[in-house]
C-alpha positions in Angstrom: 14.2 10.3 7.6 17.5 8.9 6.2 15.8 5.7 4.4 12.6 4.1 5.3 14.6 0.7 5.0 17.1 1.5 7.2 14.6 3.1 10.0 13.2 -0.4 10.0 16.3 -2.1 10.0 17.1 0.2 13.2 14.5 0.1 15.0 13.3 -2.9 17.5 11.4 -5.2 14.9 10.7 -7.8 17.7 7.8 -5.3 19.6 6.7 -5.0 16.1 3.5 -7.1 14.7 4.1 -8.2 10.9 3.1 -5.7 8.1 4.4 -2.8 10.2 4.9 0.3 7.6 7.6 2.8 7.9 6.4 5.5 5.2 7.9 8.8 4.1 7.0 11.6 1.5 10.6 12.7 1.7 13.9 10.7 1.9 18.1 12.1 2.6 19.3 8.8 1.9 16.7 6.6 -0.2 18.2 3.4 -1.6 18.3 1.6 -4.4 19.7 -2.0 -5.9 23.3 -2.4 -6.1 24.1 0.5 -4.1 22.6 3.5 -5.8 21.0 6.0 -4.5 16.4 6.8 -5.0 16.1 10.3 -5.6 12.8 10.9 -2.9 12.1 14.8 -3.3 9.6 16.3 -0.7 6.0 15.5 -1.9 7.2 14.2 -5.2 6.7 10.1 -4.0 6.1 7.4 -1.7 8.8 5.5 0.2 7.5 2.3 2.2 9.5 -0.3 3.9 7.1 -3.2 5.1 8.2 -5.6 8.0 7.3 -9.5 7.0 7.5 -12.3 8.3 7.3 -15.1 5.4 5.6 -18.7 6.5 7.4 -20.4 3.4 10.9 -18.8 3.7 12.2 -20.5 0.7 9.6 -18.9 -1.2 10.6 -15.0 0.0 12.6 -14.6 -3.4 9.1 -13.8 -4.6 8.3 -11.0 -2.4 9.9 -8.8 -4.7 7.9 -9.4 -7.9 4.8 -9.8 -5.3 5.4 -5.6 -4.6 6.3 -5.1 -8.3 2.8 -7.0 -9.3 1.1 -4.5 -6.8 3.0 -1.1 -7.9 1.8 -2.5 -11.1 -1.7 -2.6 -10.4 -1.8 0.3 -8.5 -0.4 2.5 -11.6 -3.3 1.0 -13.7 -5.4 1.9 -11.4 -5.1 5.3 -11.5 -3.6 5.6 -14.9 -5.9 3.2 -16.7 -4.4 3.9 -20.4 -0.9 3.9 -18.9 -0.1 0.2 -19.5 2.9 -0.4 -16.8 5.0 -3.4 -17.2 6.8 -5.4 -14.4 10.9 -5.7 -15.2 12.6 -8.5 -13.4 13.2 -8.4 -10.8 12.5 -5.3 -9.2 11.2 -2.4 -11.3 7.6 -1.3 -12.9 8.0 1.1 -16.1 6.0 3.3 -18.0 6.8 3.4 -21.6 10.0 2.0 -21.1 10.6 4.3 -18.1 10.9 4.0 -14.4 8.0 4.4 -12.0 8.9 2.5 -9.3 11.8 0.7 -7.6 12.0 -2.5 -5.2 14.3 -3.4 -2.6 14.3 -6.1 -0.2 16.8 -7.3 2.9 16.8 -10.5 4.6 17.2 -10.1 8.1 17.3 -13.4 9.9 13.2 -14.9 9.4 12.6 -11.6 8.5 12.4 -9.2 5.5 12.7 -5.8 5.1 10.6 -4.7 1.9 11.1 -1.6 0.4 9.6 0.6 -2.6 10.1 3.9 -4.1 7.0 4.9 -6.6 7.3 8.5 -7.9 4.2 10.3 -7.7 5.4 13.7 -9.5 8.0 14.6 -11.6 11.2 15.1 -9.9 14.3 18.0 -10.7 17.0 15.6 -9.8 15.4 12.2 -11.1 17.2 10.9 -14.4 15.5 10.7 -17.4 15.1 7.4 -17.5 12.3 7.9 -14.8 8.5 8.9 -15.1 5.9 9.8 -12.4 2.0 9.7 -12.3 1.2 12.8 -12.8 2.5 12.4 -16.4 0.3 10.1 -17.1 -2.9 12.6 -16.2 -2.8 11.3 -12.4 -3.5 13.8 -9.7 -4.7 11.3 -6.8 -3.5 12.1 -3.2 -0.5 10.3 -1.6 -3.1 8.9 1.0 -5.2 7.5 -2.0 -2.0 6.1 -3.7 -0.6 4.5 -0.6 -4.2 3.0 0.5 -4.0 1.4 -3.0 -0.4 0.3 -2.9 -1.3 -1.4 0.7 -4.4 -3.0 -0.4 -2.8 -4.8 -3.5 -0.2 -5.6 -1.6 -1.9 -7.0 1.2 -4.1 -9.3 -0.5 -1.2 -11.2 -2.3 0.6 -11.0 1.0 -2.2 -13.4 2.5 -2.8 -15.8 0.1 0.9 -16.3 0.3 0.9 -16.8 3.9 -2.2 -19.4 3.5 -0.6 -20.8 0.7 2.2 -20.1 -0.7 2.4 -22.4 -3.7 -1.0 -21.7 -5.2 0.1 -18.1 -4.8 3.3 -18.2 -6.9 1.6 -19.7 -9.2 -0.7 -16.9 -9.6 2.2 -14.3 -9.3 4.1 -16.4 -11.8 1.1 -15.9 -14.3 0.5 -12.6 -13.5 4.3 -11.6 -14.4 4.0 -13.6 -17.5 1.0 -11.2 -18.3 2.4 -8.0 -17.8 6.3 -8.4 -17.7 8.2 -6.0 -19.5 11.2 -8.6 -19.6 10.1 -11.7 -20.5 10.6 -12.7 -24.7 13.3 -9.6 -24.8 16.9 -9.7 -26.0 18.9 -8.7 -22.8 22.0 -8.5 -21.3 22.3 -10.1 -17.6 25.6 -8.5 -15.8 26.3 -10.7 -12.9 27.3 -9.6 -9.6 30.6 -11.1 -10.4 31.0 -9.0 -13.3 30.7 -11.3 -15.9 27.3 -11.2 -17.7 25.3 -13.2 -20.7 23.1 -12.0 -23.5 20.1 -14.2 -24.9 16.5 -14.1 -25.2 14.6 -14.2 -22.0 12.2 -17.4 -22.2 10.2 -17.5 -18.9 11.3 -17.7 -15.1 11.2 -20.5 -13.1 9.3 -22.1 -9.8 11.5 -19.9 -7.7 11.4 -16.4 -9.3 14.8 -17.1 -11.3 14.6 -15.8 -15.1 15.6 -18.3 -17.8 17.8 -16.8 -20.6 18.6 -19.0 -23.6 21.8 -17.8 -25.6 24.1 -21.1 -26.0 22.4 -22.8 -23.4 19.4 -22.1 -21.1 20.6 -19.8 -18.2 18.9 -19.6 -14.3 19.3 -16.1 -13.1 19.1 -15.3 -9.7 20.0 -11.8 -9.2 21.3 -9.7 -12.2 21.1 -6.4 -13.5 19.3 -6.7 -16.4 19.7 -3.9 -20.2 17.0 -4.6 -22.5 18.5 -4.6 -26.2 16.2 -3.4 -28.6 15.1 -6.3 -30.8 
Protein backbone atom coordinates (compact mmCIF):
# COMPACT_ATOMS: atom_id res chain seq x y z
CA UNK A 1 0.00 0.00 0.00
CA UNK A 2 0.65 3.81 -0.52
CA UNK A 3 0.56 4.77 3.39
CA UNK A 4 -1.05 2.91 6.05
CA UNK A 5 -2.41 6.37 7.24
CA UNK A 6 -3.91 7.26 4.28
CA UNK A 7 -5.62 3.67 3.60
CA UNK A 8 -7.32 4.54 6.88
CA UNK A 9 -8.09 7.86 6.04
CA UNK A 10 -9.74 6.33 2.75
CA UNK A 11 -11.38 3.77 3.74
CA UNK A 12 -15.10 3.82 5.56
CA UNK A 13 -14.05 4.34 9.28
CA UNK A 14 -17.72 4.46 10.38
CA UNK A 15 -18.27 0.23 9.70
CA UNK A 16 -15.11 0.21 11.66
CA UNK A 17 -14.95 -0.71 15.64
CA UNK A 18 -12.18 1.54 17.45
CA UNK A 19 -8.54 0.16 17.50
CA UNK A 20 -8.89 -1.06 13.93
CA UNK A 21 -5.13 -1.67 12.61
CA UNK A 22 -4.09 -1.04 9.12
CA UNK A 23 -0.47 -2.66 9.01
CA UNK A 24 2.19 -3.05 6.33
CA UNK A 25 5.79 -4.51 6.08
CA UNK A 26 6.21 -2.43 2.97
CA UNK A 27 5.16 1.20 2.12
CA UNK A 28 5.31 3.52 -1.66
CA UNK A 29 4.37 6.46 0.03
CA UNK A 30 5.06 6.26 3.99
CA UNK A 31 4.81 9.62 5.80
CA UNK A 32 6.30 11.53 8.00
CA UNK A 33 5.94 15.08 10.16
CA UNK A 34 5.93 18.16 8.28
CA UNK A 35 5.68 16.59 5.06
CA UNK A 36 8.54 14.21 4.63
CA UNK A 37 8.63 11.22 3.39
CA UNK A 38 9.31 7.36 6.00
CA UNK A 39 11.52 5.31 4.04
CA UNK A 40 9.48 1.62 4.62
CA UNK A 41 11.69 -0.91 2.64
CA UNK A 42 10.02 -4.45 2.11
CA UNK A 43 10.65 -6.51 5.41
CA UNK A 44 12.86 -3.85 6.84
CA UNK A 45 9.84 -2.30 9.39
CA UNK A 46 6.55 -1.94 10.68
CA UNK A 47 3.97 0.63 9.53
CA UNK A 48 0.69 0.79 11.73
CA UNK A 49 -2.12 3.32 11.54
CA UNK A 50 -4.59 2.74 14.51
CA UNK A 51 -8.28 4.08 14.33
CA UNK A 52 -9.31 5.82 17.92
CA UNK A 53 -11.81 7.17 19.11
CA UNK A 54 -10.68 9.43 22.29
CA UNK A 55 -13.46 9.78 25.32
CA UNK A 56 -11.55 13.01 26.53
CA UNK A 57 -10.96 14.73 23.22
CA UNK A 58 -9.13 17.55 24.67
CA UNK A 59 -6.76 15.21 25.97
CA UNK A 60 -5.83 13.50 22.29
CA UNK A 61 -2.61 15.82 22.08
CA UNK A 62 -1.27 12.95 24.22
CA UNK A 63 -1.83 10.12 21.95
CA UNK A 64 1.30 10.87 20.35
CA UNK A 65 3.74 10.59 23.33
CA UNK A 66 1.18 7.65 24.53
CA UNK A 67 2.70 5.55 20.99
CA UNK A 68 6.17 7.03 21.63
CA UNK A 69 6.00 5.63 25.47
CA UNK A 70 4.96 2.20 23.89
CA UNK A 71 7.66 2.08 20.81
CA UNK A 72 9.75 2.91 23.82
CA UNK A 73 9.02 -0.01 25.73
CA UNK A 74 8.79 -2.19 23.11
CA UNK A 75 12.56 -1.49 22.00
CA UNK A 76 13.63 -2.27 25.63
CA UNK A 77 11.97 -5.11 25.46
CA UNK A 78 13.72 -6.76 22.98
CA UNK A 79 16.88 -4.72 23.15
CA UNK A 80 17.21 -4.66 27.00
CA UNK A 81 20.85 -2.73 27.03
CA UNK A 82 19.61 -0.44 24.25
CA UNK A 83 18.31 2.32 26.48
CA UNK A 84 15.73 4.24 23.95
CA UNK A 85 14.67 7.69 24.77
CA UNK A 86 11.29 9.39 23.89
CA UNK A 87 11.95 13.01 21.85
CA UNK A 88 9.06 15.33 21.90
CA UNK A 89 6.85 14.96 20.50
CA UNK A 90 6.97 12.21 18.16
CA UNK A 91 10.20 10.26 17.86
CA UNK A 92 12.03 7.31 20.02
CA UNK A 93 15.99 7.11 19.43
CA UNK A 94 18.67 4.92 19.99
CA UNK A 95 21.89 6.59 20.82
CA UNK A 96 20.86 9.75 19.58
CA UNK A 97 19.38 7.95 16.45
CA UNK A 98 15.99 7.39 14.99
CA UNK A 99 14.05 4.16 15.58
CA UNK A 100 10.76 5.18 15.26
CA UNK A 101 8.52 7.88 14.03
CA UNK A 102 4.89 9.15 15.04
CA UNK A 103 2.20 10.71 13.21
CA UNK A 104 -1.27 11.50 14.06
CA UNK A 105 -4.48 13.14 12.04
CA UNK A 106 -7.51 14.47 13.52
CA UNK A 107 -10.39 13.56 11.65
CA UNK A 108 -13.49 14.96 13.11
CA UNK A 109 -13.93 12.72 16.88
CA UNK A 110 -11.53 10.65 15.39
CA UNK A 111 -7.76 10.07 15.08
CA UNK A 112 -5.73 8.50 12.70
CA UNK A 113 -2.45 7.22 14.60
CA UNK A 114 0.45 6.30 12.77
CA UNK A 115 4.08 4.79 13.42
CA UNK A 116 7.00 3.83 11.50
CA UNK A 117 9.55 1.58 13.75
CA UNK A 118 12.48 0.16 11.64
CA UNK A 119 13.07 -3.32 12.34
CA UNK A 120 16.35 -3.75 10.00
CA UNK A 121 18.65 -1.61 8.62
CA UNK A 122 17.55 0.09 5.55
CA UNK A 123 19.71 1.16 1.99
CA UNK A 124 17.87 4.32 1.61
CA UNK A 125 17.32 5.34 5.36
CA UNK A 126 19.55 8.39 6.46
CA UNK A 127 22.06 8.05 8.79
CA UNK A 128 20.49 9.57 11.31
CA UNK A 129 18.29 6.35 11.68
CA UNK A 130 18.98 2.98 13.48
CA UNK A 131 17.03 -0.35 13.45
CA UNK A 132 16.76 -3.41 15.91
CA UNK A 133 18.70 -5.58 14.50
CA UNK A 134 21.73 -3.29 15.39
CA UNK A 135 21.07 -3.51 18.62
CA UNK A 136 21.41 -7.67 18.57
CA UNK A 137 17.50 -8.00 17.83
CA UNK A 138 16.37 -10.73 15.57
CA UNK A 139 12.57 -11.03 16.83
CA UNK A 140 9.89 -11.66 14.12
CA UNK A 141 7.67 -8.72 12.81
CA UNK A 142 4.64 -10.77 14.33
CA UNK A 143 6.53 -10.70 17.85
CA UNK A 144 7.38 -7.00 17.42
CA UNK A 145 4.00 -5.87 16.37
CA UNK A 146 2.15 -8.16 19.25
CA UNK A 147 4.48 -6.14 21.60
CA UNK A 148 3.94 -2.78 20.01
CA UNK A 149 -0.08 -3.52 20.28
CA UNK A 150 0.02 -4.76 23.72
CA UNK A 151 1.90 -1.60 25.17
CA UNK A 152 -0.17 0.32 23.35
CA UNK A 153 -3.26 -1.02 24.27
CA UNK A 154 -2.96 -0.97 27.82
CA UNK A 155 -2.23 2.85 27.98
CA UNK A 156 -4.99 3.21 25.47
CA UNK A 157 -7.60 1.91 28.16
CA UNK A 158 -6.66 3.41 31.12
CA UNK A 159 -6.94 6.52 29.13
CA UNK A 160 -10.37 5.82 28.03
CA UNK A 161 -11.36 4.87 31.84
CA UNK A 162 -9.55 7.74 32.94
CA UNK A 163 -7.91 9.99 31.25
CA UNK A 164 -6.44 12.30 33.88
CA UNK A 165 -4.90 9.62 36.08
CA UNK A 166 -3.45 8.38 32.84
CA UNK A 167 -1.60 11.55 31.76
CA UNK A 168 -0.35 11.74 34.66
CA UNK A 169 1.33 8.46 34.44
CA UNK A 170 2.43 9.22 30.77
CA UNK A 171 3.64 12.61 31.94
CA UNK A 172 5.90 10.75 34.48
CA UNK A 173 6.83 8.12 32.31
CA UNK A 174 8.17 10.84 29.67
CA UNK A 175 9.88 12.65 32.39
CA UNK A 176 11.76 9.22 32.95
CA UNK A 177 12.87 8.31 29.74
CA UNK A 178 12.74 11.58 27.55
CA UNK A 179 15.50 12.29 25.45
CA UNK A 180 14.38 16.03 25.31
CA UNK A 181 13.62 17.20 28.48
CA UNK A 182 16.83 19.36 30.50
CA UNK A 183 18.50 19.73 26.74
CA UNK A 184 19.55 23.00 25.08
CA UNK A 185 17.35 23.08 21.82
CA UNK A 186 16.22 24.93 19.19
CA UNK A 187 12.18 24.98 18.63
CA UNK A 188 11.47 26.11 14.78
CA UNK A 189 7.85 27.05 14.64
CA UNK A 190 5.55 26.28 11.96
CA UNK A 191 5.57 29.96 11.25
CA UNK A 192 9.20 29.92 10.74
CA UNK A 193 10.30 31.71 13.44
CA UNK A 194 11.86 29.53 16.30
CA UNK A 195 13.41 29.92 20.08
CA UNK A 196 16.42 28.41 21.72
CA UNK A 197 16.53 27.65 25.64
CA UNK A 198 16.65 24.88 27.95
CA UNK A 199 13.82 22.55 27.92
CA UNK A 200 12.34 22.51 31.64
CA UNK A 201 9.40 20.02 31.68
CA UNK A 202 5.94 19.90 29.64
CA UNK A 203 2.86 20.76 30.78
CA UNK A 204 -0.80 19.23 31.76
CA UNK A 205 -1.54 19.14 28.00
CA UNK A 206 1.60 17.63 26.42
CA UNK A 207 3.04 21.19 25.57
CA UNK A 208 7.00 21.39 26.31
CA UNK A 209 8.14 24.37 28.35
CA UNK A 210 11.42 26.12 27.13
CA UNK A 211 13.00 28.80 29.29
CA UNK A 212 15.32 31.15 27.30
CA UNK A 213 14.20 34.89 28.23
CA UNK A 214 11.04 33.79 29.44
CA UNK A 215 9.30 30.39 29.94
CA UNK A 216 7.90 29.21 26.42
CA UNK A 217 4.60 26.61 25.86
CA UNK A 218 5.29 24.67 22.74
CA UNK A 219 2.69 23.04 21.01
CA UNK A 220 4.01 21.68 17.85
CA UNK A 221 7.68 22.39 16.83
CA UNK A 222 10.40 20.79 15.27
CA UNK A 223 12.68 20.44 17.71
CA UNK A 224 17.39 20.23 17.13
CA UNK A 225 19.06 19.20 20.16
CA UNK A 226 22.28 21.46 20.65
CA UNK A 227 24.89 19.65 22.26
CA UNK A 228 25.41 21.07 25.78
Amino acid sequence: MDSTNLMLERADRGAMPELTAFVAASQTAGQGRLGRTWVSEPGSSISLSLLLRPNDRARKGWLTLMMAASVRATVEQFAPESKPLIKWPNDVLVVERKISGILAKALGDEVVLGVGLNLKSQQGAPETAIALDELGCDASFDEVLFELLTQFRARYAKFQSDAHWAVSDLAAEFREHSATLGSNVIAMLPGGSQIQGLVSDIDADGNLLIESDVIHTISAADIIHLRN
